[in-house]
C-alpha atoms as an extended CHARMM CRD file, in Angstrom:
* protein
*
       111  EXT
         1         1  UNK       CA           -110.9820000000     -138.6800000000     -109.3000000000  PROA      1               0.0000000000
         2         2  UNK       CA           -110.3770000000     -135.0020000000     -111.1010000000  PROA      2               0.0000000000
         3         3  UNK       CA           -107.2690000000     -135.5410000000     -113.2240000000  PROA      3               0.0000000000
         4         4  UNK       CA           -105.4310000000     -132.4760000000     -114.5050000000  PROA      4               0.0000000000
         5         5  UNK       CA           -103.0590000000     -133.1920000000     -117.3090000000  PROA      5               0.0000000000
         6         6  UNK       CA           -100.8200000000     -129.3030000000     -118.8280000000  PROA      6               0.0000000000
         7         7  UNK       CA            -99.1250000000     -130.7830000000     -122.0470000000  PROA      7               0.0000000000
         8         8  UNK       CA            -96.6740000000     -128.4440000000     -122.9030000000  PROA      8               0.0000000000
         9         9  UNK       CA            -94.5250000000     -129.9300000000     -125.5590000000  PROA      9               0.0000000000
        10        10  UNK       CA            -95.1230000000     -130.1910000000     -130.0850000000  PROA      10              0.0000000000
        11        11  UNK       CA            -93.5140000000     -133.6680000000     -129.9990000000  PROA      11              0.0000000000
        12        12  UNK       CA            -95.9580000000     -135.8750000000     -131.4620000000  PROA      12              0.0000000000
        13        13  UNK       CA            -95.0410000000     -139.1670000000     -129.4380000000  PROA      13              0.0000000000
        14        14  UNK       CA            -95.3020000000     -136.7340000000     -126.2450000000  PROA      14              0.0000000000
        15        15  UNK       CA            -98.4720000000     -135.2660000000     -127.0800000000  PROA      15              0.0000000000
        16        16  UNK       CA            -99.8770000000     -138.7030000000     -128.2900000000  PROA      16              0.0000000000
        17        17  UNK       CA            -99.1720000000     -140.7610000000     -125.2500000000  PROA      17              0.0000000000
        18        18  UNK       CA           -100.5120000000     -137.9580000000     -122.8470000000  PROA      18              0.0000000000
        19        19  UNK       CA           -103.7740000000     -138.3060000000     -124.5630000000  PROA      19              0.0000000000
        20        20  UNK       CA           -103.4750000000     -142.0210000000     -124.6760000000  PROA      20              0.0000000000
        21        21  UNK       CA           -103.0480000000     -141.9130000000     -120.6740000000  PROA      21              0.0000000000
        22        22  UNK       CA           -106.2250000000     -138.9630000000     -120.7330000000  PROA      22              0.0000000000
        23        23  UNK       CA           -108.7640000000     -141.3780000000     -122.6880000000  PROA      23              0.0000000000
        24        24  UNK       CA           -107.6580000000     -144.3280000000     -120.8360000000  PROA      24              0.0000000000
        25        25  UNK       CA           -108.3460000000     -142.3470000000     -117.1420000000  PROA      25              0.0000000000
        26        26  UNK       CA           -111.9410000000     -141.3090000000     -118.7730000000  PROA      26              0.0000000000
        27        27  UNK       CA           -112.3440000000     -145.5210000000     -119.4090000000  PROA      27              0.0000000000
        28        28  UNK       CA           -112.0230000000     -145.5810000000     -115.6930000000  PROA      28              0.0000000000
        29        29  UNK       CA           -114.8080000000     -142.7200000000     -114.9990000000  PROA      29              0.0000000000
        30        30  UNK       CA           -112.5780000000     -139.7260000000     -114.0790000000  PROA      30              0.0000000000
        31        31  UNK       CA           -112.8360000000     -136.6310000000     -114.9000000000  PROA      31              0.0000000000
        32        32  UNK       CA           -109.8000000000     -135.0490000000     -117.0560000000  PROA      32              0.0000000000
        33        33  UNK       CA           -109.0960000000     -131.8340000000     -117.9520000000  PROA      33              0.0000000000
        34        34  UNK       CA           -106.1400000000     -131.3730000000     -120.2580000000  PROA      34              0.0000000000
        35        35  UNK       CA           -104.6870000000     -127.9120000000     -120.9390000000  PROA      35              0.0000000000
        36        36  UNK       CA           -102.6480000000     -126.8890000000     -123.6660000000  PROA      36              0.0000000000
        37        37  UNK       CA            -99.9930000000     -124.7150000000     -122.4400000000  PROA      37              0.0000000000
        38        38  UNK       CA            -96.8230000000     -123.1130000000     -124.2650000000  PROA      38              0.0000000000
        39        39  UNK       CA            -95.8510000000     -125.7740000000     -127.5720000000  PROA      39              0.0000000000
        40        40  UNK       CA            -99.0080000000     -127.6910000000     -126.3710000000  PROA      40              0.0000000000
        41        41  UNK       CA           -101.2640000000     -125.5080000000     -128.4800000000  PROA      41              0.0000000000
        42        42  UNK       CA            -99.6980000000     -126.5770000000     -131.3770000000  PROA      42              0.0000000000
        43        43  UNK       CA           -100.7140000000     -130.0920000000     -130.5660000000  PROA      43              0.0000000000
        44        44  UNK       CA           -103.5130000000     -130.8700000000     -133.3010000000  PROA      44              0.0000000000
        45        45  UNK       CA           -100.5550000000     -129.8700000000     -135.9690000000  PROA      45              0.0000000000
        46        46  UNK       CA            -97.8520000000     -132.1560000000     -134.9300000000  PROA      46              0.0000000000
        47        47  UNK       CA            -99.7480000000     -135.5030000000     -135.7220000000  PROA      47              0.0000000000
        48        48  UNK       CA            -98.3580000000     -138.4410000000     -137.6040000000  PROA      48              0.0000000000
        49        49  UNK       CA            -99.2300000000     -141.3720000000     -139.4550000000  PROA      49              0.0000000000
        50        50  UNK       CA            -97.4420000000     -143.0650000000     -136.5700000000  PROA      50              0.0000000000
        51        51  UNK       CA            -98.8680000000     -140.7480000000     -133.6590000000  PROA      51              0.0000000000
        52        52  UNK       CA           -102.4260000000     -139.7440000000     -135.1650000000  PROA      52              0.0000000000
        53        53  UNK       CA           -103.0640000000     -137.3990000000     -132.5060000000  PROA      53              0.0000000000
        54        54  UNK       CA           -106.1960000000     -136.0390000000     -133.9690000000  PROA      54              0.0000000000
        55        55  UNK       CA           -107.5770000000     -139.7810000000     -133.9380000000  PROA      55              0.0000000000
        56        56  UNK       CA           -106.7900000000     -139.7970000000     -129.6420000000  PROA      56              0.0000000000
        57        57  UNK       CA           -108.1940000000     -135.9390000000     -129.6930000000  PROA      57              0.0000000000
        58        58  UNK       CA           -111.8880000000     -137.3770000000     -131.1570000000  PROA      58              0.0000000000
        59        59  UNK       CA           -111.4570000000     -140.1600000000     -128.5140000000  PROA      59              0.0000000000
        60        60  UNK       CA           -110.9940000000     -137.4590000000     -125.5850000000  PROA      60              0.0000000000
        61        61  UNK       CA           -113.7110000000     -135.3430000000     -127.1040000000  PROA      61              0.0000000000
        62        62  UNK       CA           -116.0120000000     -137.9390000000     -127.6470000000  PROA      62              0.0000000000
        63        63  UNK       CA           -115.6480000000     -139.1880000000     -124.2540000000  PROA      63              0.0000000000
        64        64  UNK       CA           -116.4490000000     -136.5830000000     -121.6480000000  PROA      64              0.0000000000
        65        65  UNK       CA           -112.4730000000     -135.2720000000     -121.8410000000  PROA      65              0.0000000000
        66        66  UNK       CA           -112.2090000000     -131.4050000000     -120.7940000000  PROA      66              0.0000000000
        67        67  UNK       CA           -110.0790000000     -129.6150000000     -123.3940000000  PROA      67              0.0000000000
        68        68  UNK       CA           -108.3590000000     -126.1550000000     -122.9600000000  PROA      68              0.0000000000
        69        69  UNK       CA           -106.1580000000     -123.8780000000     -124.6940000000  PROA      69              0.0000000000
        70        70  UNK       CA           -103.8860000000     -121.0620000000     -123.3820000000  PROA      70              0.0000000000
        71        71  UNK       CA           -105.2850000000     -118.1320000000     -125.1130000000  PROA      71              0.0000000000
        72        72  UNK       CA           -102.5740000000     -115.9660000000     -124.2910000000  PROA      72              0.0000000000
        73        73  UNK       CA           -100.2940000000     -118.8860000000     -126.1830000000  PROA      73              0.0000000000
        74        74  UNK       CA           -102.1630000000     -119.2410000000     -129.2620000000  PROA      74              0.0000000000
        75        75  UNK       CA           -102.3720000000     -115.3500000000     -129.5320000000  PROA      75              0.0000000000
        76        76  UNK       CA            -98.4040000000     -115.1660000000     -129.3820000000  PROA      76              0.0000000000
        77        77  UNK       CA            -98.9980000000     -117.7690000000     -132.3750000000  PROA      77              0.0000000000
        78        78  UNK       CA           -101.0530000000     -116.0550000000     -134.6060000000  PROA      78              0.0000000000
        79        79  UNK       CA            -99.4440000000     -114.7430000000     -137.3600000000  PROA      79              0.0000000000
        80        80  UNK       CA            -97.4820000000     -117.8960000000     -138.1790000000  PROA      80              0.0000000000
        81        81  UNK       CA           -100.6240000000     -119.7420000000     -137.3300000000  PROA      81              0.0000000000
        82        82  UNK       CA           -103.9160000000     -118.0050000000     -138.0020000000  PROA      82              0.0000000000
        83        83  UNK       CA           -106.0350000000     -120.6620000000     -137.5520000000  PROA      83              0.0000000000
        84        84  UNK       CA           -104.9330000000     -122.1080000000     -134.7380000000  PROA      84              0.0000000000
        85        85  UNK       CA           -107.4700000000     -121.0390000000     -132.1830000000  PROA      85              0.0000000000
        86        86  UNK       CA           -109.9160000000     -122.0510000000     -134.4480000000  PROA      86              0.0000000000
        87        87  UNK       CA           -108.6430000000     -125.8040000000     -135.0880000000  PROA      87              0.0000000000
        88        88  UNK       CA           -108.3810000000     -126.4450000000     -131.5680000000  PROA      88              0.0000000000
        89        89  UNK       CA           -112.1700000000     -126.6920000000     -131.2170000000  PROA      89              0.0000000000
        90        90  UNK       CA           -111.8120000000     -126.1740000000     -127.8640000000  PROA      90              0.0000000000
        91        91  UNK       CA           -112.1060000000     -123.2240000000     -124.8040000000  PROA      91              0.0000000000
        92        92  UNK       CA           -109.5950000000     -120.9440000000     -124.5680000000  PROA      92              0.0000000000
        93        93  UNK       CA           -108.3370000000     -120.0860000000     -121.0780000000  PROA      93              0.0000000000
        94        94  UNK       CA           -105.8650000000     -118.5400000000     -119.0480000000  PROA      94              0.0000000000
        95        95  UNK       CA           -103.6750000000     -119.0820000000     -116.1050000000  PROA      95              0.0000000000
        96        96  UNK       CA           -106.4660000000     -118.1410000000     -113.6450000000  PROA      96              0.0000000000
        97        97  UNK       CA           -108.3000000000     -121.5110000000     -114.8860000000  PROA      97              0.0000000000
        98        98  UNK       CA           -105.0240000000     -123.2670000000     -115.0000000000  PROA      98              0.0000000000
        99        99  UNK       CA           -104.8050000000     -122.2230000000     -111.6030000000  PROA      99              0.0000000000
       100       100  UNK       CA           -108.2140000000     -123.4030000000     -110.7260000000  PROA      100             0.0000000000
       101       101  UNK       CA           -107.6230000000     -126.8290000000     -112.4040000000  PROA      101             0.0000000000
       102       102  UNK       CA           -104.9000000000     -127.6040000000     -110.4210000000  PROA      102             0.0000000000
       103       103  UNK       CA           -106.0510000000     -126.3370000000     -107.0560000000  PROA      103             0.0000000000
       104       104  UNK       CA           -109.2420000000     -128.3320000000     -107.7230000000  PROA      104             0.0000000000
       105       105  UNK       CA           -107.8560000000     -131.9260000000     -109.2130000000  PROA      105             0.0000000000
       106       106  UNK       CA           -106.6110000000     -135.0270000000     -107.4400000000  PROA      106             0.0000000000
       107       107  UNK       CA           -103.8260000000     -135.0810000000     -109.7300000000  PROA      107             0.0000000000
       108       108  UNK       CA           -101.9710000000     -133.2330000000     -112.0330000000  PROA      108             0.0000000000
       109       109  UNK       CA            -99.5440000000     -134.4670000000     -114.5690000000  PROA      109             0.0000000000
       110       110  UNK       CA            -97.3450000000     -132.6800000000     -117.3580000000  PROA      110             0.0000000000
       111       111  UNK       CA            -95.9070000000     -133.7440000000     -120.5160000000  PROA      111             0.0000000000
């Protein structure tokens, strides 16, 4: 099954668990895409002793996981975050890939 999962939110628990739900889908041979949309760039930022993000990020990497950035989003970020693009460590796209994520998945979830 193609899974298509937009995070759009900074709130470490949010962003966590979304991955959490990604990696666990990839255990069970899909394929996921996740794109980071809107606050969802700033997802490798927000984590937490208690939601180590980055720790569920090397998971989805390191598993086959399809990663994605809104360009357009982490431009509009750059001066109070130049190195955001770059810490991603991941594609940058745009809303015509968004689009054809969503037109091509089984399902699409948001968080």
């Amino acid at each position: 099954m193609k899974i298509t999962i937009v995070i759009y939110s900074n709130d470490p628990e949010t962003v966590w668990n979304a991955f959490r739900l990604a990696n666990t889908s990839l255990a069970y041979d899909n394929h996921v895409s996740v794109f980071l949309l809107g606050k969802g760039v700033e997802a490798i930022l927000v984590s937490t002793l208690q939601y180590d993000i980055q720790e569920q990020l090397d998971i989805f990497r390191n598993t086959g996981g399809n990663m994605i950035g809104c360009g357009v989003c982490c431009e509009s970020r750059r001066d109070e975050m130049p190195t955001l693009e770059e810490g991603l460590k991941c594609e940058m796209g745009s809303m015509q890939l968004l689009y054809g994520l969503i037109a091509d998945a089984d399902k699409i979830l948001t968080f």
